[in-house]
C-alpha positions as a LaTeX table, in Angstrom:
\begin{tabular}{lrrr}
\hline
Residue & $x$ (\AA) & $y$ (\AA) & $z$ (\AA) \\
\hline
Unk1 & 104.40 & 62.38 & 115.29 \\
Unk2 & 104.98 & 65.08 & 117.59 \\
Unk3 & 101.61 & 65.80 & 120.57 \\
Unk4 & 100.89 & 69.35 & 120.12 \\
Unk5 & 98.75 & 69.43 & 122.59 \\
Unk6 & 99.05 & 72.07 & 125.24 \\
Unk7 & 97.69 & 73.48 & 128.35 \\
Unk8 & 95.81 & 76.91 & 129.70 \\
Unk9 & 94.43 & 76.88 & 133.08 \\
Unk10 & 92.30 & 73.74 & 133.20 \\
Unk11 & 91.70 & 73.93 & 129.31 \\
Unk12 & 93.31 & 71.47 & 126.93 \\
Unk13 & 93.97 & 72.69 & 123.34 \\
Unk14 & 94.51 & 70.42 & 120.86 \\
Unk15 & 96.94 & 72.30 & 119.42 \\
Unk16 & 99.06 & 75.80 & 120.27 \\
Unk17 & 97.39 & 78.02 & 117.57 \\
Unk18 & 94.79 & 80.01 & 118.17 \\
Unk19 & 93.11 & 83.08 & 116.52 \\
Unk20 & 93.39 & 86.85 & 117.52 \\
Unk21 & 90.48 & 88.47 & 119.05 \\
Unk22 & 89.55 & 91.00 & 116.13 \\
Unk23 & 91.15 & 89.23 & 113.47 \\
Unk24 & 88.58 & 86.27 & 113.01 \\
Unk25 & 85.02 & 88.14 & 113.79 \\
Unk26 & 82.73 & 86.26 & 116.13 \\
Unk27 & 84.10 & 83.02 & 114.79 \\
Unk28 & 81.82 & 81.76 & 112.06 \\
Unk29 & 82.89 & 84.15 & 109.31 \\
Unk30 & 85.70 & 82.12 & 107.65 \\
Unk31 & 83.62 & 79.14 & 108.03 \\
Unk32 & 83.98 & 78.69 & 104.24 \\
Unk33 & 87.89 & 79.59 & 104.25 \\
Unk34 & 88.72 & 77.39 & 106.60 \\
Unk35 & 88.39 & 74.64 & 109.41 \\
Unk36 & 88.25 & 76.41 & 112.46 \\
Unk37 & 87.98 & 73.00 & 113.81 \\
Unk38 & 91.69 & 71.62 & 112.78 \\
Unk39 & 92.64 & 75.00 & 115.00 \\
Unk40 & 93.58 & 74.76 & 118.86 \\
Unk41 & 91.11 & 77.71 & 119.56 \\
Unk42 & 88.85 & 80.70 & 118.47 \\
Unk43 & 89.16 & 83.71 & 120.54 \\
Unk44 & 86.00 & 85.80 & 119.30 \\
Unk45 & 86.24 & 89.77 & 118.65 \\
Unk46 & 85.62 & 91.77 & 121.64 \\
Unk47 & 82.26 & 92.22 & 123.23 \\
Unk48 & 80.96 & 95.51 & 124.82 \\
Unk49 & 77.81 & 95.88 & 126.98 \\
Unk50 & 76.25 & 97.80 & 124.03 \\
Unk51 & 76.23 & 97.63 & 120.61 \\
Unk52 & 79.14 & 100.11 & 119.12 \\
Unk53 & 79.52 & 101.33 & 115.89 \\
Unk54 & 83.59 & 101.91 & 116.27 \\
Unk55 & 85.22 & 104.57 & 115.05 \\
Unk56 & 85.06 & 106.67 & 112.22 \\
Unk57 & 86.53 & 105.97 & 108.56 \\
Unk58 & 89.57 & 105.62 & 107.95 \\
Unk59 & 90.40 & 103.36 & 110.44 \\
Unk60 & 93.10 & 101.11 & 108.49 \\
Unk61 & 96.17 & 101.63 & 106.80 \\
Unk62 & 98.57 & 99.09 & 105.99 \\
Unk63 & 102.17 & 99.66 & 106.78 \\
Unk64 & 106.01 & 98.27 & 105.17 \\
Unk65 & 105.28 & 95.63 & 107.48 \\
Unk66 & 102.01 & 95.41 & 108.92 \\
Unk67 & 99.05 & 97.35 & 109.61 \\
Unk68 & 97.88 & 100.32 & 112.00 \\
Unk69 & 93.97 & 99.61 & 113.28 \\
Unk70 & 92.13 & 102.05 & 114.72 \\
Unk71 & 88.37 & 99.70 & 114.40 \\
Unk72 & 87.43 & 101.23 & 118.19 \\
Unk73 & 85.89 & 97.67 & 119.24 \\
Unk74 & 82.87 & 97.37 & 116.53 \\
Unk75 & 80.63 & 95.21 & 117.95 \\
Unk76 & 77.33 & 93.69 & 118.07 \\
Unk77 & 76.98 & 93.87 & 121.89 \\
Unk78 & 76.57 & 91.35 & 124.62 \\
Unk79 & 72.72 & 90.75 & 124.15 \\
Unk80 & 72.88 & 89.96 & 120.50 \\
Unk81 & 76.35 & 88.17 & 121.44 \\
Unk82 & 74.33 & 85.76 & 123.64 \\
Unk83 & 71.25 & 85.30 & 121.14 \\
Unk84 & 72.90 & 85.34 & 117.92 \\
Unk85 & 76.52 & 83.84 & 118.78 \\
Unk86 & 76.56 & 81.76 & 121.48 \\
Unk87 & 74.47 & 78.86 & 120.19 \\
Unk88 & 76.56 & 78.20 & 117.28 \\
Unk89 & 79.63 & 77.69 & 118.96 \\
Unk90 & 77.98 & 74.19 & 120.33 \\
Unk91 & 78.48 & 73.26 & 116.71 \\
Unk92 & 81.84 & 73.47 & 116.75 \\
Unk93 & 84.64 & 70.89 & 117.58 \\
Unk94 & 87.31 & 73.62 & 119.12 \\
Unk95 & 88.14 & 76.02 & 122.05 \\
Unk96 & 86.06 & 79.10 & 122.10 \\
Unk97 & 87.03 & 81.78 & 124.00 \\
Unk98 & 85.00 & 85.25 & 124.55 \\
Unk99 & 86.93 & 88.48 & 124.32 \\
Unk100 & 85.34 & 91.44 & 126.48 \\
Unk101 & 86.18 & 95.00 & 126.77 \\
Unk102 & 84.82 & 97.79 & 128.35 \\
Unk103 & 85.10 & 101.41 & 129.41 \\
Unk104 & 84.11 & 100.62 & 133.32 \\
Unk105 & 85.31 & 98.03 & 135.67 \\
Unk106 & 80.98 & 98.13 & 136.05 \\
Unk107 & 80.59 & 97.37 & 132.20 \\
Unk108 & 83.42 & 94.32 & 132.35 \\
Unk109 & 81.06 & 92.81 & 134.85 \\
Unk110 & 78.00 & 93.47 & 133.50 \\
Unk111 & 79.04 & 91.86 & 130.08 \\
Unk112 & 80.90 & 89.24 & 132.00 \\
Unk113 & 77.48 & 88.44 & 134.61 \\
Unk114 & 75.18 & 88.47 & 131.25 \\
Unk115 & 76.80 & 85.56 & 129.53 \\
Unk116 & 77.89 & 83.79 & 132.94 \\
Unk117 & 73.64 & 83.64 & 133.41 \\
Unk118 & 72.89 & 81.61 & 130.20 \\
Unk119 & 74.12 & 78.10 & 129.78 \\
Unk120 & 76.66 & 78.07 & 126.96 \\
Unk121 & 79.74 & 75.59 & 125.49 \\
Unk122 & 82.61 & 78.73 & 125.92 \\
Unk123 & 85.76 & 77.43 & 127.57 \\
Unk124 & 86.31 & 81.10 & 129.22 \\
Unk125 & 86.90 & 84.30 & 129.02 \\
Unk126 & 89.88 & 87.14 & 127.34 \\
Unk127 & 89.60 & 90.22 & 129.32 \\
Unk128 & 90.76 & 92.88 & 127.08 \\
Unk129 & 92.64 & 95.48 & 129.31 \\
Unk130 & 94.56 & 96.84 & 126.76 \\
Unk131 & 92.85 & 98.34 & 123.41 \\
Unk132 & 94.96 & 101.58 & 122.14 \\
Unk133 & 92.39 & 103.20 & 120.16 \\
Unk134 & 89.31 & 104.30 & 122.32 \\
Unk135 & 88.81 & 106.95 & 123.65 \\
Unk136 & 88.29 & 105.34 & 127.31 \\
Unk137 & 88.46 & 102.81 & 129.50 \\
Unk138 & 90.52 & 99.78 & 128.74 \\
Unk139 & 94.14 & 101.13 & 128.87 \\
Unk140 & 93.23 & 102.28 & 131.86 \\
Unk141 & 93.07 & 99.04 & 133.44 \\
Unk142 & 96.05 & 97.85 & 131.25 \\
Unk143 & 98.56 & 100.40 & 132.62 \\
Unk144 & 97.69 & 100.35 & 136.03 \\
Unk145 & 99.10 & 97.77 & 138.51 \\
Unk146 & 96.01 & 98.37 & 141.02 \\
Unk147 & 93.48 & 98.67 & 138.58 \\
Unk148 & 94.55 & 95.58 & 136.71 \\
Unk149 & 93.92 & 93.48 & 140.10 \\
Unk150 & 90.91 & 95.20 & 141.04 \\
Unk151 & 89.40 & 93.99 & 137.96 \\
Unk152 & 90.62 & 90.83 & 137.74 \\
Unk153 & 89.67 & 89.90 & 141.16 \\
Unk154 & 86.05 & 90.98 & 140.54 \\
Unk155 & 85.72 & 88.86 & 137.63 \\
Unk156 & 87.85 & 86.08 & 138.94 \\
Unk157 & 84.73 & 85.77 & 141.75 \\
Unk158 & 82.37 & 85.77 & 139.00 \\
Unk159 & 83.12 & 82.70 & 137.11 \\
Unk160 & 84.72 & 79.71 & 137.12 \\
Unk161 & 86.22 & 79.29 & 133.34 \\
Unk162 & 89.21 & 80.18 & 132.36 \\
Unk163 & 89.97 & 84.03 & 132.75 \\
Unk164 & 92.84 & 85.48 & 130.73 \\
Unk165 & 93.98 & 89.02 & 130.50 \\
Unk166 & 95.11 & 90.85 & 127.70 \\
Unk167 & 98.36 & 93.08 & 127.97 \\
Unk168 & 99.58 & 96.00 & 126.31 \\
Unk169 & 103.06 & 96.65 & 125.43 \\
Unk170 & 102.62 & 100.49 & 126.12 \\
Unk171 & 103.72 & 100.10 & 129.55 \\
Unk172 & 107.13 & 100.56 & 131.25 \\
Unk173 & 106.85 & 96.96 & 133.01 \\
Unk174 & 104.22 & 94.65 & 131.54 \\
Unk175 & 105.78 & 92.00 & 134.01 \\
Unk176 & 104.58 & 93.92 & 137.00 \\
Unk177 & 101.12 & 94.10 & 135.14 \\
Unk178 & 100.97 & 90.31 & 134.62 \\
Unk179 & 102.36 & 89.44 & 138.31 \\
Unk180 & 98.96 & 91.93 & 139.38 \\
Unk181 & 96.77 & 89.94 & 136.77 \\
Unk182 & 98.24 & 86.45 & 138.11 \\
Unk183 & 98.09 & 87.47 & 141.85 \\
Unk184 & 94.30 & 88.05 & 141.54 \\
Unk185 & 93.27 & 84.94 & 140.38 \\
Unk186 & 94.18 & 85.00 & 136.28 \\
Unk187 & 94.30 & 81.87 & 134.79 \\
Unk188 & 96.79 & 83.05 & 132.32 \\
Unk189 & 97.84 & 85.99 & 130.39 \\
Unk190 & 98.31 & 87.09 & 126.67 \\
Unk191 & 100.57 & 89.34 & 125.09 \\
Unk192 & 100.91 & 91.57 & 123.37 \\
Unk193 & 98.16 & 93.87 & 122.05 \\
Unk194 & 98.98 & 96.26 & 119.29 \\
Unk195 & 101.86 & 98.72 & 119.79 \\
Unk196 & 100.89 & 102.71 & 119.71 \\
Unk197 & 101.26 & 103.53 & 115.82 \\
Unk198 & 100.53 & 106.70 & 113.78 \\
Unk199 & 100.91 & 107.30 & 109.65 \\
Unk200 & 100.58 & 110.38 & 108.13 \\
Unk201 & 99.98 & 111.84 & 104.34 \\
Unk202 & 102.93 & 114.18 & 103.64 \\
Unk203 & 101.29 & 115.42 & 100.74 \\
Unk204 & 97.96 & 116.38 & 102.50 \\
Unk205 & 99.64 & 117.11 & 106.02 \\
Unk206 & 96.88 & 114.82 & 107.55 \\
Unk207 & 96.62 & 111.52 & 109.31 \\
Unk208 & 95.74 & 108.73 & 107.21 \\
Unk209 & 93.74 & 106.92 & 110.25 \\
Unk210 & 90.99 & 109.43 & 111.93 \\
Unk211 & 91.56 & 108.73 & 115.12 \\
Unk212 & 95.63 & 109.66 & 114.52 \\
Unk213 & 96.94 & 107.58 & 116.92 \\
Unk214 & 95.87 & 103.79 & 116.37 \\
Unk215 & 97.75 & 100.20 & 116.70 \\
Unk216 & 100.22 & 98.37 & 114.81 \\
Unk217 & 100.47 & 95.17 & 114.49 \\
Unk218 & 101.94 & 92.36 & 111.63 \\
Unk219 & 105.44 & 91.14 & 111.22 \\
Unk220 & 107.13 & 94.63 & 112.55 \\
Unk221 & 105.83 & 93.95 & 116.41 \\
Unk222 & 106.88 & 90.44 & 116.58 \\
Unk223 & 110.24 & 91.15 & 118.42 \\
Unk224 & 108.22 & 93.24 & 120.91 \\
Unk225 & 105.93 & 90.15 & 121.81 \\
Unk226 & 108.59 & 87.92 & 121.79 \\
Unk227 & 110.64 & 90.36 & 124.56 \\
Unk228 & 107.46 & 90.52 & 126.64 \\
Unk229 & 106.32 & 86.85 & 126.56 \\
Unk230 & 109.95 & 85.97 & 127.54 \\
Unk231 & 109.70 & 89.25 & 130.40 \\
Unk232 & 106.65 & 87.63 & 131.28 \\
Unk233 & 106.96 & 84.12 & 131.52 \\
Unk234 & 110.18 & 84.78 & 133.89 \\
Unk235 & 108.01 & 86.88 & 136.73 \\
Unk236 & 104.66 & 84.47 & 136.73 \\
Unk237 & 104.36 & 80.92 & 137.03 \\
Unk238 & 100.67 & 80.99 & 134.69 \\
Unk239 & 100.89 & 79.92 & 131.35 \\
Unk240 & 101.60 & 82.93 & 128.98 \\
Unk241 & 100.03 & 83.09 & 125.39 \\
Unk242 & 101.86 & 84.89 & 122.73 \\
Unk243 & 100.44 & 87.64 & 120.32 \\
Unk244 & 102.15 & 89.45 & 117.96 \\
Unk245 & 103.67 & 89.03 & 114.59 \\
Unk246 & 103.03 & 85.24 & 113.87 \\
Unk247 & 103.26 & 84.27 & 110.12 \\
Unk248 & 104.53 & 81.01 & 110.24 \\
Unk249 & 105.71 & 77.75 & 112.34 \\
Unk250 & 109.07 & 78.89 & 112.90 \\
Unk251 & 107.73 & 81.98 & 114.65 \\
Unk252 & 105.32 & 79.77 & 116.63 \\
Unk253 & 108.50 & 77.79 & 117.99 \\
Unk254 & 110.04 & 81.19 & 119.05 \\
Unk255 & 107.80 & 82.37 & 120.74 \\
Unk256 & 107.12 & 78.99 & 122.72 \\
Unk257 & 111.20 & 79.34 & 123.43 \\
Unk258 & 110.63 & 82.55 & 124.77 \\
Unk259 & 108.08 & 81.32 & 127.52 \\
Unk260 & 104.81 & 80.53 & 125.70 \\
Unk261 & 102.48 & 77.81 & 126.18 \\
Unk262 & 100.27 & 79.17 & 123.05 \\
Unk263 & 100.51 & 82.07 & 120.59 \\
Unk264 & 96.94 & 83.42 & 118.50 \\
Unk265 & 97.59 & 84.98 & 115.18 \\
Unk266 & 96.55 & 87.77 & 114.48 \\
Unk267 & 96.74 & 89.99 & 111.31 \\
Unk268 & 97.84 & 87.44 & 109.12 \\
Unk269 & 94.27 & 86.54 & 109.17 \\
Unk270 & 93.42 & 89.36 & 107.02 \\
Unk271 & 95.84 & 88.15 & 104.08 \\
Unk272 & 94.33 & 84.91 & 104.34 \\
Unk273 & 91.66 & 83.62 & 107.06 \\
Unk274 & 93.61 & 79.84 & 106.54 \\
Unk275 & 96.82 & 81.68 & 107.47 \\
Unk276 & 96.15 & 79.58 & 110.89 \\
Unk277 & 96.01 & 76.53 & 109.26 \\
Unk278 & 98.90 & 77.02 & 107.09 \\
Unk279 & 101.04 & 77.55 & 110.61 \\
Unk280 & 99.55 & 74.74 & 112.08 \\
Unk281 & 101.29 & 72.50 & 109.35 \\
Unk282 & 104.50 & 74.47 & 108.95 \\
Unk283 & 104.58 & 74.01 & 113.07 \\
Unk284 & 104.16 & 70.20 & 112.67 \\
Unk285 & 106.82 & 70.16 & 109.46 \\
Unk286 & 109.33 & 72.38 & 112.07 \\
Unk287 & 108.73 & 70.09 & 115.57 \\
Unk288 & 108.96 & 66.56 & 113.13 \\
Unk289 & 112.28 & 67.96 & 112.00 \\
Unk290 & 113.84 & 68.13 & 114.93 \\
Unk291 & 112.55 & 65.81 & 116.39 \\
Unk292 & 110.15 & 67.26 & 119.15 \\
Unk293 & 108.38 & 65.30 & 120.74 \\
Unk294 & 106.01 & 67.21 & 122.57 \\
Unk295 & 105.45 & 71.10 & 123.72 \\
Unk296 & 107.66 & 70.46 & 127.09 \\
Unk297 & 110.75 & 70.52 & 125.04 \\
Unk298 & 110.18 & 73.91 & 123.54 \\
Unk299 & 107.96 & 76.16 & 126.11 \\
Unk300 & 110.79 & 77.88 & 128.34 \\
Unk301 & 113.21 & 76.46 & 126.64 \\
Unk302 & 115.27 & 79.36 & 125.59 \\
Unk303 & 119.57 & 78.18 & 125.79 \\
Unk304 & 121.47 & 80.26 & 127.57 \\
Unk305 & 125.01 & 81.30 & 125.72 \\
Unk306 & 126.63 & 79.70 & 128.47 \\
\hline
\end{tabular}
C-alpha cells in the first residue's frame, strides 16, 4: 500500500489532493456528494473584506475543453466568513485552508488580521494574487515581482500558519514571481490560476461572458500548469502545489513529476463534486501499479532523455 502522505510547510496532508479555491464553495456544500474527509485538503473560495456580489450575468461559458469564469470573487465577506464558516470546519477531519483576495495590499491584511484575531481549526492561509477577472487589485500583485514580496512579507509577519500564494500564468516569468513569494517568507506556492480566455457569439457579434475577458480553465490549461510547476519547482526550494487541468490519477502523477508536492482540482468539481474522490482512487490504482512506494519517488522526479 503506497503512503500518500505529503508535506506543505509544517502541514501534513493525508493525501496529495486537494480542492480548488472556487470550485468547492466554503467547503460544506458537497457535504452530501461527498467525503471531504477521505480528501487531503479543502481550500475554501476566496474571501474579501466585504461582502461582493461578483460580476454581472453571464459569467460562464463552457468551452471544447473546459470552461471560461468570469464569477468576480462572489463572496460572503470576512465577517460572515468568521461567524458563519469558521466553526464548522472544527467538525471536520481534513486540511482547511482559507483563500483571500483583495483589491489593496490594506484589504489582504485586514481580512488576513480579522480571522488571525479569533481562535479557529484553519491550517493557513491561500493568498490569491492572481484572479483575471476583476476589475482591480489582485493581478496587480500577481504580475509584479516587488509587489508580490511586499505583500507577502506583510502577511508573512502576521501569522504563523501556513501562507501560500497563488500564481498566475499571465506573466512572462512566473519563476521570478515565485522566487519573490518564497524570498519573503511563503511557505509554498500554487499554480496556476486560470489562463486569460475570451468567447464570442458570431451570430450576435457579442461576448458570451459580460465581462469579455474572463479565465479558462479544465483539461485545455493542464499543459500550461504542468510547464509552470516544473519552471517553478526548478527556481525555489518550497514545496509547489499544482493547479490546472486535473481529471484523473494519471494527471496527478504528472504533475508530481513535474515538481509538485500536491495538486487541487479544480473545475472538474463542477461535473461532479466527488470528482476528487474519484482521483484519489485512480491515484492509489496508478502508484500500486508501479509500485510506488511513497510521494519521494515521484515529486521531482521527471527522467531526463539522457
Amino acid at each position: 500500500m503506497t503512503d500518500l502522505n505529503t508535506t506543505i510547510g509544517s502541514i501534513e496532508l493525508k493525501n496529495p489532493i486537494l480542492v480548488a479555491s472556487g470550485t468547492f464553495g466554503y467547503g460544506e456544500e458537497c457535504d452530501e456528494f461527498s467525503d471531504v474527509n477521505q480528501l487531503g485538503g479543502i481550500i475554501t473560495k476566496s474571501i474579501t473584506l466585504h461582502p461582493r456580489e461578483g460580476n454581472p450575468p453571464p459569467r460562464i461559458v463552457e468551452t471544447a475543453s473546459g470552461m471560461l469564469n468570469s464569477i468576480g470573487l462572489a463572496n460572503i465577506g470576512v465577517d460572515r466568513y468568521i461567524s458563519d464558516m469558521l466553526p464548522k470546519y472544527d467538525e471536520l477531519d481534513t486540511t482547511v485552508i482559507m483563500n483571500i483576495a483583495g483589491s489593496s495590499l490594506t484589504e489582504y491584511i485586514n481580512v488576513l488580521e480579522a480571522v488571525e484575531a479569533v481562535p479557529n481549526s484553519l491550517a493557513g492561509y491561500e493568498i490569491n494574487i492572481s484572479c483575471p477577472n476583476v476589475g482591480e487589485g489582485g493581478m496587480e500583485f500577481g504580475v509584479d515581482c516587488d509587489l508580490t514580496s511586499q505583500l507577502t512579507s506583510e502577511l508573512r509577519q502576521r501569522t504563523d500558519k501556513l501562507l501560500v500564494i497563488k500564481l498566475s500564468p499571465n506573466v512572462t516569468n512566473i519563476a521570478a514571481i515565485a522566487q519573490s513569494a518564497e524570498a519573503a517568507g511563503a511557505d509554498a506556492v500554487s499554480a496556476i490560476n486560470t489562463v486569460v480566455g475570451m468567447s464570442i457569439n458570431p451570430a450576435t457579434r457579442k461576448s458570451n461572458v459580460y465581462t469579455k475577458l474572463c479565465g479558462l480553465s479544465g483539461p485545455a490549461v493542464k499543459p500550461v500548469g504542468v510547464a509552470a510547476v516544473y519552471k517553478i519547482s526548478q527556481s525555489v526550494s518550497i514545496p509547489v502545489i499544482g493547479i490546472g487541468g486535473i481529471t484523473k490519477g494519471e494527471d496527478v502523477a504528472e504533475y508530481l513529476l513535474a515538481g509538485a508536492s500536491a495538486v487541487q482540482v479544480g473545475t472538474a468539481n463542477f461535473r461532479d463534486p466527488a470528482a476528487g474522490l474519484q482521483i484519489l482512487t485512480e491515484f492509489h490504482d496508478f502508484c500500486d501499479k508501479n509500485n510506488i512506494s511513497d510521494l519521494t519517488e515521484l515529486i521531482g522526479r521527471l527522467q531526463n532523455d539522457t
